[in-house]
N, C-alpha and C positions, 0 to 999 in steps of 0.2 A: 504494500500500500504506500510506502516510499518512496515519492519521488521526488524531481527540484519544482519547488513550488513557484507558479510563472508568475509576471509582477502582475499587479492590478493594485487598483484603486478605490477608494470606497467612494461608493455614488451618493451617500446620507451619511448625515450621520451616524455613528454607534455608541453605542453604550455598553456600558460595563453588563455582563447580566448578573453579575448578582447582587450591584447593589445598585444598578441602575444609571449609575453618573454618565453623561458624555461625556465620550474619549475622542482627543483628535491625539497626532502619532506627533510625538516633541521628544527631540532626539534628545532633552537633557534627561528626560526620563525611562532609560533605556537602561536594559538590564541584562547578563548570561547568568546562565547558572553554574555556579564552579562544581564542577564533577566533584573531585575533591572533599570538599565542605560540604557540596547541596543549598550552599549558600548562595542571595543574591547578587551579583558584584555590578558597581556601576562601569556602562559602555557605553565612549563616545566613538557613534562609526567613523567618524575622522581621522582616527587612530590607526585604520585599515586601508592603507595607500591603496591596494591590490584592490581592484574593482571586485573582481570574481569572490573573493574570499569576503569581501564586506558585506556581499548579497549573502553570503550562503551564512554569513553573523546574521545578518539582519535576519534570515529566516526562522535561525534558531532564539532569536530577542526575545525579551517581555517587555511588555509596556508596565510601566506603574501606575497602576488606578490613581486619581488626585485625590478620592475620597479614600481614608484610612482608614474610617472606623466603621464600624468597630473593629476589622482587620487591617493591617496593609496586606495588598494582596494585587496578584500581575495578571496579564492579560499577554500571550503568544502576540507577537505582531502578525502575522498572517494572520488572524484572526479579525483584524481591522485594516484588511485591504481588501476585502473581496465584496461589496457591497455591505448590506444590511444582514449579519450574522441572524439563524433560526434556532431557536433553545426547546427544546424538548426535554419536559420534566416525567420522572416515571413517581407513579404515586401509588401509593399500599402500603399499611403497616407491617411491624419487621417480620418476616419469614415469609410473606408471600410470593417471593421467589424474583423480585425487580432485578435482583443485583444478577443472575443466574438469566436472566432475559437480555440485559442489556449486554451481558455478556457472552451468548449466543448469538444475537445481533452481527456483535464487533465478528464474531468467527465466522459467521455467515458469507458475512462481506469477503473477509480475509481472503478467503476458498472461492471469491469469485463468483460470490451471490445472486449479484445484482450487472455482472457484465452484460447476459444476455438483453438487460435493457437499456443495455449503452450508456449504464452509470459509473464515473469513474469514481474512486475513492481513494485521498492520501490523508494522512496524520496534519494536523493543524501544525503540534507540534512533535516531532519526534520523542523525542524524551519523556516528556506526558504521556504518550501513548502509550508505549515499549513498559512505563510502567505499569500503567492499564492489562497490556497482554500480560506481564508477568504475576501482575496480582490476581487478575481475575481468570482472565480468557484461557491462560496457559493450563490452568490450575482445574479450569473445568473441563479442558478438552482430555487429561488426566483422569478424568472420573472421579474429581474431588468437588465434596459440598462444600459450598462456596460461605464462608463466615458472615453472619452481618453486617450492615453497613452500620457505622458507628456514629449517632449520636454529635450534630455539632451546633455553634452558637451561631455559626457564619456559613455559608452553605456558597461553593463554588461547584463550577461542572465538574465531570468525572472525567471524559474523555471527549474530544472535538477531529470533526473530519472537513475535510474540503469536498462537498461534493461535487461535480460535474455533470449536468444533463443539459444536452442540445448545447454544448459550448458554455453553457452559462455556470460559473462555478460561484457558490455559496459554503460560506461557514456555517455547519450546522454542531450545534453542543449538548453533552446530554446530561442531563442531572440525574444522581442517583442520590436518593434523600433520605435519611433515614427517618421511619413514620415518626417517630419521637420528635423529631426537628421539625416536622409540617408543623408541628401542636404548639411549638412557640408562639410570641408574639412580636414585633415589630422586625427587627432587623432578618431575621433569620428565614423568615418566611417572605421580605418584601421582592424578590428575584420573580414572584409569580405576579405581581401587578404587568411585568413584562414579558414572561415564557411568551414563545409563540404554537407551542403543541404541548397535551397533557396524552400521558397513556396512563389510564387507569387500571391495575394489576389488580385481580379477582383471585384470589387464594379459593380453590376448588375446595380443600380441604377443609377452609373455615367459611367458607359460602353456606355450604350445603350440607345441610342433616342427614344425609342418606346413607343409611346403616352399614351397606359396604365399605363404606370408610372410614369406619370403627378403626381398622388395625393399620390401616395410614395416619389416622391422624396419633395413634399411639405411639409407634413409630416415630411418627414425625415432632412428638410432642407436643402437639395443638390438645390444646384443653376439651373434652367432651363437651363443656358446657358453652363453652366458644362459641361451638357451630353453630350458623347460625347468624352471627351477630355482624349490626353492621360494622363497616371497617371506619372509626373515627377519624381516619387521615381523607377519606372523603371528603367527611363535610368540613373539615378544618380548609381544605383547598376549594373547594367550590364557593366557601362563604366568602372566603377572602378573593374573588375573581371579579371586574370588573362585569357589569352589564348595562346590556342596548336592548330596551324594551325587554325587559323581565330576562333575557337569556344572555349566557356567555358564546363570545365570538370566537373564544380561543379553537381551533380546531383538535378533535378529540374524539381517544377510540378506549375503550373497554376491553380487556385481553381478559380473556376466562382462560388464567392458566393452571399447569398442572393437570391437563384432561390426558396424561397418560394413565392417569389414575380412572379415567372414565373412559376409556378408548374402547371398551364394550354395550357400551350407551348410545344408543339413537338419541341424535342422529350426527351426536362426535365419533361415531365409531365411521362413518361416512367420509365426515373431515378431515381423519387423521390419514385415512389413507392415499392420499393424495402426496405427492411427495415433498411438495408443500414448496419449492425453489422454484419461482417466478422464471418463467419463459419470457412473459411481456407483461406491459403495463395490465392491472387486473381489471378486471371488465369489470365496470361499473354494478351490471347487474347481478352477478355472483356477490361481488361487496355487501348489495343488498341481499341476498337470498343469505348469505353468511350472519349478516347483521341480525336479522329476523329468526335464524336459529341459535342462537345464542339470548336474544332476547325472553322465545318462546321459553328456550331451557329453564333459564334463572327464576325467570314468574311461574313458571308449574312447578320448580323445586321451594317455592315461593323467599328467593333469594331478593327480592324486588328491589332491596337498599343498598344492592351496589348499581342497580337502574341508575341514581337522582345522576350520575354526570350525563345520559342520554337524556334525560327529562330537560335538564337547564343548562344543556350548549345546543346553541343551533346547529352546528355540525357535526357528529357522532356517527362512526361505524363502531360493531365491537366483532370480536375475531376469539375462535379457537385455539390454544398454542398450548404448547410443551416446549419448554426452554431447554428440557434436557430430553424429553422422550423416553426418561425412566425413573421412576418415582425412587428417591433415598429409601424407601419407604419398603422395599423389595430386597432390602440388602441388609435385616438388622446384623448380620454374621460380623459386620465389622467394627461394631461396638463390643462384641462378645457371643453373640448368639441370638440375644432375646432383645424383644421390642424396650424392657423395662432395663435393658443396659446406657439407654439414652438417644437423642437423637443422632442419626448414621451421618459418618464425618466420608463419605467416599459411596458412588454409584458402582458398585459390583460390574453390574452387564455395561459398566461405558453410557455413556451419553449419544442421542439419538434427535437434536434438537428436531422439533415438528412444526412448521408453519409459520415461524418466527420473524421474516422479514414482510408477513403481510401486513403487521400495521404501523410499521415503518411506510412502507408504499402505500398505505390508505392516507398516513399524516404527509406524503409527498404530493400526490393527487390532490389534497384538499390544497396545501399551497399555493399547485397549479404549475407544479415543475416537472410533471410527465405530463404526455402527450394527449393522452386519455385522463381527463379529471372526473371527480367522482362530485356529485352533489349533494351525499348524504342524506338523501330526504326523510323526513322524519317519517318512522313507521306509520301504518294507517289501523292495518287488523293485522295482527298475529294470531 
């Protein structure tokens, strides 16, 4: 996914995403990171007679946010030359598998995802990224469960790509949140007055009451009494969203995941089998027919309160997925044998991600950056 990133310009403004400030690029504000230390150091490109080597500094630069608080904290300069950057927040309280999504995502891509529909993808920034594979991606393609994401005061992206489609390249960045940090108030949550896409993560295991999932969620450690309940990092994010006429404009999809655990269920047993890696942009009308069962699903399992982001965003698809394609849940032998040894730290039969770049390409359609857009229309009868 590396390569030399070509120059460009920002056509608007930009802003910082997580705390919002506008950024323009002021070379006294310029930073590398010392290997070394991992520390910030200041850089003046002037320093760098050699044209070629100054480009390939500047690529690897941060900018410094002018607002420091409550953190100081930097900004890839590629990041602030490609027009108007896109942020995508993943939202679900902790264990429902965001981190394990977004990280299937990135491996998707890795393996050439998304080529057959003439999407290019590089690293914003190198460095960034390469920690991203090594923490997450690497670890899960390993058949390892992936640790929580940790609790913080100040909330920055996790991982950013250059996208490419039709020539047109865009900064796209993705937030991985921990639910505990939606639930704050002011600073740590204000990155979502700006996101431009929400994916809202559906925990199958804690959605849905249905008795076969007794020794998954034992397994899995999800509270019996759980199931069931709504997920509070919902409504902490939807409350806090701006609206135009009663609804939010952010574009937004609903991912029911973990349905390897239901991959014998009409009519995800249908869904899964599909191989799930995009040929071409998805047809509008399948989006819909996808959206409509998943909806049916959740309301006849009368899951209905992870519905409210379809209720109060104008634009919503929601999608089937398995970020891994095989439940931890299937593998207690590696805590010791038995479910009551704890939650399983490693996927036995390997990881099988299932479906996982479609609403990625549903939140790219709604932008309007494939060729085929989708218009989300609000269901009518399920």
């Amino acid at each position: 996914m590396d390569q030399d990133i070509p120059q460009g310009q920002p056509q608007q403004p930009v802003h910082c995403p997580s705390c919002l400030q506008e950024l323009h690029l002021d070379e006294r504000q310029l930073f590398l990171s010392d290997p070394e230390t991992n520390n910030m150091v200041p850089w003046d490109p002037g320093s760098e007679p050699n044209r070629m080597r100054r480009q390939d500094q500047l690529n690897r630069a941060f900018l410094k946010c002018p607002n420091d608080q409550p953190d100081r904290h930097f900004l890839p300069v590629p990041y602030l030359m490609f027009g108007k950057p896109m942020t995508i927040a993943f939202v679900g309280q902790s264990g429902t598998g965001k981190t394990h999504l977004l990280a299937a995502i990135m491996a998707e891509i890795g393996r050439g995802g998304l080529d057959s529909l003439g999407i290019r993808c590089r690293s914003v920034n190198t460095s960034q990224h390469h920690e991203f594979l090594a923490r997450a991606v690497n670890q899960l393609e390993a058949g390892r469960v992936l640790p929580a994401t940790r609790p913080t005061d100040f909330v920055e992206f996790t991982d950013a790509l250059l996208i490419t489609v039709n020539g047109q390249t865009r900064p796209v960045a993705f937030f991985d949140i921990a639910g505990e940090s939606l639930h704050l108030p002011g600073k740590a949550t204000e990155f979502l007055l700006g996101v431009d896409a929400l994916v809202f993560v559906v925990d199958a295991l804690r959605a849905l009451r249905l008795k076969q999932l007794s020794l998954a969620r034992e397994v899995a450690g999800v509270q019996p009494h759980t199931a069931g309940l709504a997920d509070p990092t919902f409504s902490a994010v939807l409350d806090r969203l701006p609206r135009d006429g009663g609804l939010c404009d952010v574009p937004t999809v609903i991912v029911l995941n973990k349905c390897d655990v239901l991959r014998f269920e009409p009519p995800i047993d249908q869904w899964l089998r599909e191989d799930g890696r995009p040929k071409s942009a998805p047809d509008p009308n399948e989006v819909y027919r996808e959206s409509q069962d998943v909806f049916a699903f959740l309301t006849h399992h009368q899951a209905t309160p992870w519905l409210r982001p379809f209720m109060e965003c104008r634009r919503c698809t929601l999608h089937f997925v398995s970020a891994t394609g095989m439940s931890p849940a299937v593998a207690p032998a590696v805590n010791g044998g038995s479910p009551a040894s704890g939650s399983p730290t490693a996927f036995v039969g390997g990881i099988r991600p299932r479906r996982v770049l479609g609403p990625l390409l549903s939140v790219f359609q709604m932008w309007g950056l494939l060729d085929t857009p989708v218009s989300a229309p609000r269901l009518r009868e399920v």
